[in-house]
C-alpha positions as CSV (number, residue, x, y, z in Angstrom):
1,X,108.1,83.2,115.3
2,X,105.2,85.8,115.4
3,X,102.8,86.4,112.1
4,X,101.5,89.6,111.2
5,X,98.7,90.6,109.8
6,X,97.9,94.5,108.6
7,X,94.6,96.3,108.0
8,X,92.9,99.5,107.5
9,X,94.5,100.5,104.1
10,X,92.4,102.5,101.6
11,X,91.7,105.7,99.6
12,X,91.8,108.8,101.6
13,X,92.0,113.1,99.9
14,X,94.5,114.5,100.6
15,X,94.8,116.4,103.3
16,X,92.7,113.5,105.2
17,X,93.4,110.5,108.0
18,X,93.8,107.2,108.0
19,X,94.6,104.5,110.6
20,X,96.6,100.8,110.0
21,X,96.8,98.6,112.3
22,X,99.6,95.5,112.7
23,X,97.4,92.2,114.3
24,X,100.3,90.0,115.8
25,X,100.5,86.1,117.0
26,X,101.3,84.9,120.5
27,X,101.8,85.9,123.9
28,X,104.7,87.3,123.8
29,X,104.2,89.9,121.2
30,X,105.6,92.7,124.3
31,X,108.8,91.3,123.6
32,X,109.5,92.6,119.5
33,X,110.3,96.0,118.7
34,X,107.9,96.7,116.1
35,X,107.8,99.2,113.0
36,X,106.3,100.3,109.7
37,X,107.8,100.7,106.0
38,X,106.3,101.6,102.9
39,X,106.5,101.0,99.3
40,X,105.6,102.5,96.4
41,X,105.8,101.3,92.7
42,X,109.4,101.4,91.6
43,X,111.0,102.5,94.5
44,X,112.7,100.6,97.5
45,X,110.9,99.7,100.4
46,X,111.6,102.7,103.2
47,X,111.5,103.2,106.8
48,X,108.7,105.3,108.4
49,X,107.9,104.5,112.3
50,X,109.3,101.9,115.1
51,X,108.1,101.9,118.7
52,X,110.4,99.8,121.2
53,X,109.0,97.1,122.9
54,X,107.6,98.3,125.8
55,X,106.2,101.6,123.6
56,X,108.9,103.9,125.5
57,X,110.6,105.1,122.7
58,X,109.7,106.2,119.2
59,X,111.1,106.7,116.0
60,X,109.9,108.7,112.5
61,X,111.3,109.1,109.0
62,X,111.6,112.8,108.2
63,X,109.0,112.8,106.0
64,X,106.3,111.7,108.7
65,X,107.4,113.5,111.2
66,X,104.3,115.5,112.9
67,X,102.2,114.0,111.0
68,X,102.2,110.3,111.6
69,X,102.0,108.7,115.4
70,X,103.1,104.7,115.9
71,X,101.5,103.1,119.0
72,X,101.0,99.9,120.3
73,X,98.6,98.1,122.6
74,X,100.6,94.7,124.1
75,X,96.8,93.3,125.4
76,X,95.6,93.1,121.9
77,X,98.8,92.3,120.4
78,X,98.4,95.0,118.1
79,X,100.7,97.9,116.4
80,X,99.3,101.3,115.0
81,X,100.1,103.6,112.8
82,X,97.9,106.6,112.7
83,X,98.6,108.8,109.5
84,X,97.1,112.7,109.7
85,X,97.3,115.3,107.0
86,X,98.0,113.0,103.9
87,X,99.8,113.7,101.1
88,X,99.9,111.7,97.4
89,X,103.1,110.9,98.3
90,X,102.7,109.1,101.1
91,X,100.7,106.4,98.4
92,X,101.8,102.9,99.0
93,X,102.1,100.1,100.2
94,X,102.5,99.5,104.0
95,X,104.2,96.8,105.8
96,X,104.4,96.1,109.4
97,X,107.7,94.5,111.2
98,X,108.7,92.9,113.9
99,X,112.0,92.0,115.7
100,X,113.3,90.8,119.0
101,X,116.3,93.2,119.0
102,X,116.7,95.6,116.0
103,X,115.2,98.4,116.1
104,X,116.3,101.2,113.2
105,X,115.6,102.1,109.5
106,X,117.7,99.2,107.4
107,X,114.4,97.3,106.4
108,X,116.7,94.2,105.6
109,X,117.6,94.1,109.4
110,X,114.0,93.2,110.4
111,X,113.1,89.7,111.1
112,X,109.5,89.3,111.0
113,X,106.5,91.2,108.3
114,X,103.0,91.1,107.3
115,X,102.1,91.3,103.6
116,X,101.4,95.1,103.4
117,X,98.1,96.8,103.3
118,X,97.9,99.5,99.8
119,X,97.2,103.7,101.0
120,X,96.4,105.5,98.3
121,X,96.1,109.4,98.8
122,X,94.2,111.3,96.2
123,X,95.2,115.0,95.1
């Protein structure tokens, strides 16, 4: 198993940045793709970023795209998400994810997640 653990959430303008990060258990933490989703009230939990494993290869809901940036860094056992130019719609609730294999955009395909850290972008 791994446990996750997210952080940095809070109340940004719009227009402004934010970074979350994803704290992970164990030493093998190199070996789980790794992602983000949010939520917002009343709506279904959606897909916004996944980095591979090793951190070669990337992926972004349309939404994010140019404006968001996934990392990781397998020392600290720790995955990034680090969210420019904000928008109010991007308000939510962010959950990090973690799975040995899968690695796409169906959020019931992921194994592993933390317990979400809130983002809330003012207008």
């Amino acid at each position: 198993q791994v446990q996750l653990v997210e952080s940095g959430g809070g109340l940004v303008q719009a227009g402004g940045s934010l970074r979350v990060s994803c704290a992970a258990s164990g030493r093998t933490f190199s070996n789980y793709n790794t992602g983000w989703f949010r939520q917002a009230p009343g709506k279904e939990r959606e897909f916004v970023a996944a980095i591979s494993r090793s951190g070669g290869t990337t992926s972004y809901a349309d939404s994010v795209k140019g404006r968001f940036t996934i990392s990781r860094d397998n020392a600290k056992n720790t995955v990034y998400l680090q969210m420019n130019s904000l928008k109010p719609e991007d308000t939510a609730i962010y959950y990090c994810t973690a799975d040995l294999i899968y690695y796409n955009r169906v959020a019931e395909r992921w194994r592993y997640w933390g317990k979400g850290t809130l983002v809330t972008v003012s207008s």
